[in-house]
C-alpha positions in Angstrom: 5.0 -17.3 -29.1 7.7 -19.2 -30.4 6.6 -19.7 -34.0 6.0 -16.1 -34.0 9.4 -15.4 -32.6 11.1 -17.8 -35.6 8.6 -16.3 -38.1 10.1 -13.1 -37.4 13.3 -14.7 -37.3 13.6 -16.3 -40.4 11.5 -12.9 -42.1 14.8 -10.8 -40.7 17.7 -13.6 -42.1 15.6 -13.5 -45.3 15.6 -9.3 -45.9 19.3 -9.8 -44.5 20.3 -12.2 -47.2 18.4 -10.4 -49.6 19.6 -7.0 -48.8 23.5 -8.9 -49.2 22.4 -10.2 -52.6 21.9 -6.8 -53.9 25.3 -5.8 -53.4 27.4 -5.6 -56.8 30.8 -4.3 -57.8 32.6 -2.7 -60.8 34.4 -6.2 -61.1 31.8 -8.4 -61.0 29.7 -6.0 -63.3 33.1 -5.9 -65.9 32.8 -10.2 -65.5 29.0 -10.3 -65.9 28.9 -7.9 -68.8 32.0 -10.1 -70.7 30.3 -13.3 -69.8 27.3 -11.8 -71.5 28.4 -10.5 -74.7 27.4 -12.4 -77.5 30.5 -12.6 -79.5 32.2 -14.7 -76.3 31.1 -17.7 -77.9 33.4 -17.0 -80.8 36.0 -18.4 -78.1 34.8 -22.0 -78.5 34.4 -21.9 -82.3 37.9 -20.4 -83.0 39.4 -22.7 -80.6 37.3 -25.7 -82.3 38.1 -24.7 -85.9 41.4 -24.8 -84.8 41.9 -28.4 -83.5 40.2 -29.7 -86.6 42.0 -27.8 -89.3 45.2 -29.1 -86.8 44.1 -32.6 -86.8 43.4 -32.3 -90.6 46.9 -31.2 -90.9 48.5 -33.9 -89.1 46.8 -36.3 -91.0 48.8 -35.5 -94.1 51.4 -37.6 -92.0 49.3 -40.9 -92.7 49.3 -43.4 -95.2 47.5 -41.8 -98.3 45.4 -44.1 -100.7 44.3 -43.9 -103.8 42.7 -46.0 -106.4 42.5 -45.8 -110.2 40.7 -47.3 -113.0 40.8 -47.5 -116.4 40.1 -48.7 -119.9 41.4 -47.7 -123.1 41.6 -48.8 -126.5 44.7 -47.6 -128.5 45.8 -47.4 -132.3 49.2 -49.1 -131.9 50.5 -51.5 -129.5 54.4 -53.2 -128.6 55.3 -55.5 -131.2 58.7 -57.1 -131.8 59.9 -56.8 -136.0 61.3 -60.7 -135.4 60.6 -63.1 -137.8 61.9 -66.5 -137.2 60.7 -69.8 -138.3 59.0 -71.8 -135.6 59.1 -68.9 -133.2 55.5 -66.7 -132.3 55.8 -63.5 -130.3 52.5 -62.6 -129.1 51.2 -59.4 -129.3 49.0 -57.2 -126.8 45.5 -56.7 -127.8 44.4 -52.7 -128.5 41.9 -53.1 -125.8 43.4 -52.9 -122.5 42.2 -52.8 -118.6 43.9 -51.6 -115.5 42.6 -51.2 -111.6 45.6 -50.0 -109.8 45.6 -49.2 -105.9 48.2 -46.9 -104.6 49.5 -46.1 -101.0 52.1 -43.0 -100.0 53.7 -42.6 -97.1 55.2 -38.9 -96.4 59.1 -39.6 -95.0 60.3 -36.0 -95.0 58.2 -33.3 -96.6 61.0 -30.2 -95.6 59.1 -28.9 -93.1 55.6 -28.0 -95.6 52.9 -29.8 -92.4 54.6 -28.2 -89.8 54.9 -24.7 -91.1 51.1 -25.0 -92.3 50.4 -26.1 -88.4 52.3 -23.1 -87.6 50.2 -20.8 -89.5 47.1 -22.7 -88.4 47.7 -21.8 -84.7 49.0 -18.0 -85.5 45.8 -17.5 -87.2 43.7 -18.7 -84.8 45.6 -16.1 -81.8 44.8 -12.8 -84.2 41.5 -14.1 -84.2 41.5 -15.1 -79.9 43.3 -11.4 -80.2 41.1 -9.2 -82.2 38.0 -10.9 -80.4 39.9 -9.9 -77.3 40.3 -6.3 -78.2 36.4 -6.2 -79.3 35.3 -7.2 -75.9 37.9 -4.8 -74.3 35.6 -2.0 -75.8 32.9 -3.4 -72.9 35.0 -1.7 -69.8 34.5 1.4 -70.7 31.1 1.1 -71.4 30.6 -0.9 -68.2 32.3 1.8 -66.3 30.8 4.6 -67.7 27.1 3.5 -66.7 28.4 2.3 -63.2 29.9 5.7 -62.4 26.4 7.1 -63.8 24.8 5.1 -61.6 26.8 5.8 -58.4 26.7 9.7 -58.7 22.8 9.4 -59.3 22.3 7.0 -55.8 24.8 10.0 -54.2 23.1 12.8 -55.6 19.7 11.6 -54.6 20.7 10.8 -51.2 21.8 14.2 -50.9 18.7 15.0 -52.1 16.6 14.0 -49.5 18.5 15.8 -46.6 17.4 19.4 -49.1 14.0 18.3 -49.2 13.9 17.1 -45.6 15.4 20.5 -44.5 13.7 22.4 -46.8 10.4 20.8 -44.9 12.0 21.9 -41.7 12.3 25.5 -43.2 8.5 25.2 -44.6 7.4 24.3 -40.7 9.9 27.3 -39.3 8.3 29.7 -41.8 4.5 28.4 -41.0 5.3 29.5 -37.0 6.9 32.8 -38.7 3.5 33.8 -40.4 1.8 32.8 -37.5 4.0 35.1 -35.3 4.1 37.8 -38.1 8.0 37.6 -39.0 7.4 36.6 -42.4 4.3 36.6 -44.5 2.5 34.2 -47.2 4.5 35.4 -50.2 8.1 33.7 -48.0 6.0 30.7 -47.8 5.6 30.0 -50.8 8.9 30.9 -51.7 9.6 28.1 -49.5 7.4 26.0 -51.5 8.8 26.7 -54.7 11.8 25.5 -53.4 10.2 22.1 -52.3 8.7 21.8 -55.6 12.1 22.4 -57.9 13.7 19.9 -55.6 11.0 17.4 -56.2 11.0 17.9 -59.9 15.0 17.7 -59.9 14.5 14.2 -57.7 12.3 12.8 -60.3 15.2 13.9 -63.4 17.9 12.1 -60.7 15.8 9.0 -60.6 15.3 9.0 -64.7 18.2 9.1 -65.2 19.1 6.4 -62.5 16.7 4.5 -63.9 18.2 5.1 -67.7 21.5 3.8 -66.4 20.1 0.7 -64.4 18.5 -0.8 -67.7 21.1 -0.1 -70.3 24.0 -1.8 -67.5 20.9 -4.8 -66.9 21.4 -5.5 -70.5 24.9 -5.3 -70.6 25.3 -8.1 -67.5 22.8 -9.9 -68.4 21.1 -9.5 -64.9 18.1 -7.3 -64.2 19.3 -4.4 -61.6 17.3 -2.3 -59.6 17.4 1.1 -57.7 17.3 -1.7 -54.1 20.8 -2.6 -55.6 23.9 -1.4 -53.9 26.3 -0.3 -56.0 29.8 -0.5 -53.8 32.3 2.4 -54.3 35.4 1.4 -56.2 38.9 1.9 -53.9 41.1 4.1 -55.6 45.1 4.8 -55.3 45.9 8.6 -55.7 49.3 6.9 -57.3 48.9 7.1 -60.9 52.6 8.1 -61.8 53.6 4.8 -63.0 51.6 3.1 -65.9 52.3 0.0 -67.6 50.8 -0.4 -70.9 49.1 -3.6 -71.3 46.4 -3.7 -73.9 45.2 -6.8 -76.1 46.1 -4.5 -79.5 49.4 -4.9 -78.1 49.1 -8.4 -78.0 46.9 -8.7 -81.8 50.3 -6.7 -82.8 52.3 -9.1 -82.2 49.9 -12.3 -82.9 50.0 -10.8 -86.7 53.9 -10.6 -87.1 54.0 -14.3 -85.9 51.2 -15.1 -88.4 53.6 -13.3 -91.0 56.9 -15.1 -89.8 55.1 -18.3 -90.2 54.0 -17.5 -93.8 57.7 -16.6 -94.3 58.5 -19.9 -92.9 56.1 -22.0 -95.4 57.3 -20.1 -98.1 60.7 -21.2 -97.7 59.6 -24.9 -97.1 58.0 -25.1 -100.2 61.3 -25.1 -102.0 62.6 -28.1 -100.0 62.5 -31.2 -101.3 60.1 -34.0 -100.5 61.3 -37.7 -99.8 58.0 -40.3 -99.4 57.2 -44.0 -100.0 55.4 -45.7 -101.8 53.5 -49.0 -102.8 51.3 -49.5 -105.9 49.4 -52.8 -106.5 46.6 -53.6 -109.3 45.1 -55.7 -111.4 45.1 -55.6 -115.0 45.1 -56.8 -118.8 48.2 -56.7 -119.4 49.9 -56.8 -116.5 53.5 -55.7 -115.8 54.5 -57.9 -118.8 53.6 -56.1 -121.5 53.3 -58.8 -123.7 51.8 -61.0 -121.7 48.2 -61.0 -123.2 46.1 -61.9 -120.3 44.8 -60.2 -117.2 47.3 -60.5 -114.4 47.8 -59.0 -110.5 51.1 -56.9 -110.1 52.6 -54.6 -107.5 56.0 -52.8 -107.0 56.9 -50.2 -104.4 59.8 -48.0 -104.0 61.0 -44.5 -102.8 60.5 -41.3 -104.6 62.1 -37.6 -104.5 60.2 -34.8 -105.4 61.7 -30.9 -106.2 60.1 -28.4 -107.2 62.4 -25.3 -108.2 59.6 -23.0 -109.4 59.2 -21.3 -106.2 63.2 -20.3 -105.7 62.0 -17.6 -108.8 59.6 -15.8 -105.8 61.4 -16.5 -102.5 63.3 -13.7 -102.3 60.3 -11.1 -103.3 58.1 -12.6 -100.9 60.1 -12.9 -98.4 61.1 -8.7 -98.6 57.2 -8.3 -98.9 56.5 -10.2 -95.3 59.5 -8.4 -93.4 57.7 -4.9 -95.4 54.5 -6.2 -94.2 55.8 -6.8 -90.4 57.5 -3.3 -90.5 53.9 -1.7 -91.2 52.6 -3.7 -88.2 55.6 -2.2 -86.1 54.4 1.5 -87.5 50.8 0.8 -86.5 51.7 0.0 -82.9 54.5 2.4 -82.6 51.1 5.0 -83.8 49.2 3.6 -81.0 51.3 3.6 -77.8 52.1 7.4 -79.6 48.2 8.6 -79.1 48.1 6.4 -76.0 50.8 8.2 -74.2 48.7 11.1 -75.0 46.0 10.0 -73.5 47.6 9.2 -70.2 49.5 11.7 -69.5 46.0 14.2 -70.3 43.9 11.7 -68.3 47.0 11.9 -65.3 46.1 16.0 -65.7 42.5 15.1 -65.0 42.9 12.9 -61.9 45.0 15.5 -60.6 42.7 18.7 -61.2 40.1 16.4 -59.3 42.5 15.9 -56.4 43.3 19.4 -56.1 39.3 20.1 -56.2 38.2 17.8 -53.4 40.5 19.4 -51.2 38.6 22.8 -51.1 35.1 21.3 -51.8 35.3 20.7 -47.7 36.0 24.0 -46.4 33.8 25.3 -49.3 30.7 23.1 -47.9 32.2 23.9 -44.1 31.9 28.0 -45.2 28.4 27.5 -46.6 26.6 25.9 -44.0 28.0 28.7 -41.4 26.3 31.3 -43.8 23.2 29.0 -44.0 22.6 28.9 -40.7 23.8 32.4 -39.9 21.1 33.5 -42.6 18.3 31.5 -40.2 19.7 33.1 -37.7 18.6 36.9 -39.4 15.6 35.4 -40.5 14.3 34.4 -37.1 15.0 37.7 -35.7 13.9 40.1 -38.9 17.0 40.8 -40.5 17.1 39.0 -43.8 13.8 37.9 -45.8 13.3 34.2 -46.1 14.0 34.4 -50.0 17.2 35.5 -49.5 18.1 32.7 -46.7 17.2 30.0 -49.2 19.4 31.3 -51.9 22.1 30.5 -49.4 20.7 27.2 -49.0 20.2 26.5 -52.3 24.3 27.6 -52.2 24.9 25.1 -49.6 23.2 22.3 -51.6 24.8 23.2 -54.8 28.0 22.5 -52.8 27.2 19.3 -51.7 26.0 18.2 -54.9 29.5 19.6 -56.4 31.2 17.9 -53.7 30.2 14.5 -55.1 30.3 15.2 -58.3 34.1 15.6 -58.0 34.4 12.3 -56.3 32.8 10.4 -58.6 34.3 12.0 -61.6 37.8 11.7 -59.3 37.0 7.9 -59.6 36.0 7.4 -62.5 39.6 9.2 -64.2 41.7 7.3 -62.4 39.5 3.9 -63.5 39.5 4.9 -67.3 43.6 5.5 -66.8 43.2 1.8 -65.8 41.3 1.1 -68.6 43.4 3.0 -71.4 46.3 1.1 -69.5 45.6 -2.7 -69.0 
């Protein structure tokens, strides 16, 4: 007996734990479904592409090498018009040969690398932002299904209790016929009835069903109709709003790419102070009248300025503040329609509140004439067609009486949603 007894056990802990793992909630479904979009990856790869354009930029700060070489033959060459007994000034061949190796060293480049670093890491946030307001899109298609889903598992619970009392009613009426109170056309008015709310269970289920695989593909995890899908909590509170959303954000990641442009702009008319060291090998050498191959080197210090930009400062500069002003127009445009939005979507979680309230003493109402209409039936005074319009009245109710909740729900989520 004891085998048996942990057998049945460790059967029960199992259906337990596997009834537990069938449990899912709006959150985890909005993590599972981000997680599983495709474009996530582009996380990585933006964040990559950025610390190697960086680290290409910072290398600008090392030591930069070059080497040249070169021979050329030329049609004149140095000579000195002397001519003094005794005294020979040579003169360098036509031919000559140089290999020259050169190293710079950046000392102060007026701020050039560090506004292109700048502008490095401002491009990469639009791009972290705009990938962010693409996967933003997910919640409401995440919540949409979910809701789906949860007013089909209501609705089809309620829809067992008709068919189960609309059974009872078919075994009430069979005793009817048998006793003469009602005759085979009620029954099968009864039946009807059964059949309809069959064929309505089997649309309830499609449409479950419909709304299980398209959120399976969305999370990435296969979902069935064993899967609990938990009721959200909700907060009747929906008077204050903070606006939160990633275009927000992308707003404001695209004026900082602008003021960083505005910033390289103006350090390309700074000027540029760098080192540098030049060593090579050639024929001639430094001594130009030295005809013979010969090493050499010399170093120094050099200035660079370029002026040709101070023509275009000022026009660029007016067209990034112009450009930064449309930004400020295109998010002043979207918290405009957005307030819309809330304050029509506030409207809508209160119309649902006001419902619900009467949806009770509507269902309370309607089962008192239900069962006061089996009440006629059983003693003659009402025909059974009649009674099961009033069920049908009761049900319809019911099924109203849900509807409203989840719909009540679901506003008050997409107000979270249009909100942060």
């Amino acid at each position: 007996m004891k085998p048996r007894v942990l057998l049945i056990f460790v059967m029960l802990f199992s259906f337990l734990m596997g009834a537990k793992a069938q449990i899912v909630t709006l959150d985890e479904c909005q993590n599972m479904a981000r997680d599983n979009y495709p474009a996530i990856s582009r996380y990585s790869i933006i964040e990559q592409s950025k610390n190697y354009t960086l680290a290409n930029a910072n290398k600008a700060y090392l030591p930069q090498f070059s080497l040249e070489a070169k021979a050329t033959y030329q049609s004149d060459v140095i000579t000195i018009p002397l001519d003094m007994p005794g005294l020979e000034i040579p003169v360098p061949d036509k031919d000559q040969y140089q290999v020259v190796a050169q190293a710079n060293q950046i000392i102060w480049d007026g701020g050039k690398i560090a506004a292109k670093k700048e502008m490095i890491k401002a491009g990469a946030a639009v791009e972290e932002k705009a990938l962010e307001t693409e996967l933003y899109s997910l919640r409401e298609r995440v919540n949409g299904l979910y809701f789906g889903i949860l007013l089909m598992q209501e609705q089809l619970k309620q829809q067992v209790v008709l068919e189960e009392e609309l059974q009872r009613n078919h075994n009430k009426v069979e005793s009817y016929v048998e006793n003469g109170i009602a005759n085979q056309a009620d029954l099968s008015a009864v039946k009807i009835e059964m059949l309809k709310a069959g064929q309505q269970r089997i649309q309830m289920e499609s449409a479950q069903t419909a709304y299980l695989q398209m959120l399976s593909i969305l999370v990435g995890e296969e979902l069935s109709k064993e899967t609990e899908f938990v009721k959200p909590s909700v907060s009747n509170n929906n008077s204050l709003v903070t606006i939160n959303r990633p275009e927000l954000e992308l707003f404001s990641a695209q004026q900082a790419t602008i003021d960083a442009q505005t910033k390289s702009l103006k350090s390309d008319i700074m000027p540029a102070i760098g080192a540098f060291v030049q060593g090579g090998y050639g024929k001639p050498g430094l001594n130009m009248l030295q005809n013979e191959f010969d090493a050499f080197f010399l170093g120094g210090v050099k200035l660079s300025w370029n002026f040709g930009n101070l023509y275009t400062l000022k026009n660029s500069v007016k067209t990034n503040e112009l450009k930064k002003l449309s930004i400020d127009t295109q998010r002043n445009t979207f918290i405009y329609n957005l307030d819309m939005q809330i304050s029509q979507q506030q409207n809508e979680i209160e119309k649902y509140r006001k419902t619900m309230i009467d949806d009770n003493e509507i269902i309370r109402l309607q089962q008192e004439i239900k069962d006061a209409a089996e009440a006629k039936v059983e003693n003659g005074a009402m025909t059974v067609s009649d009674m099961l319009k009033e069920l049908t009245a009761l049900e319809m109710a019911k099924q109203a009486k849900l509807l409203h909740e989840i719909q009540h729900i679901n506003s008050i989520y997409t107000l979270k949603n249009t909100t942060n």
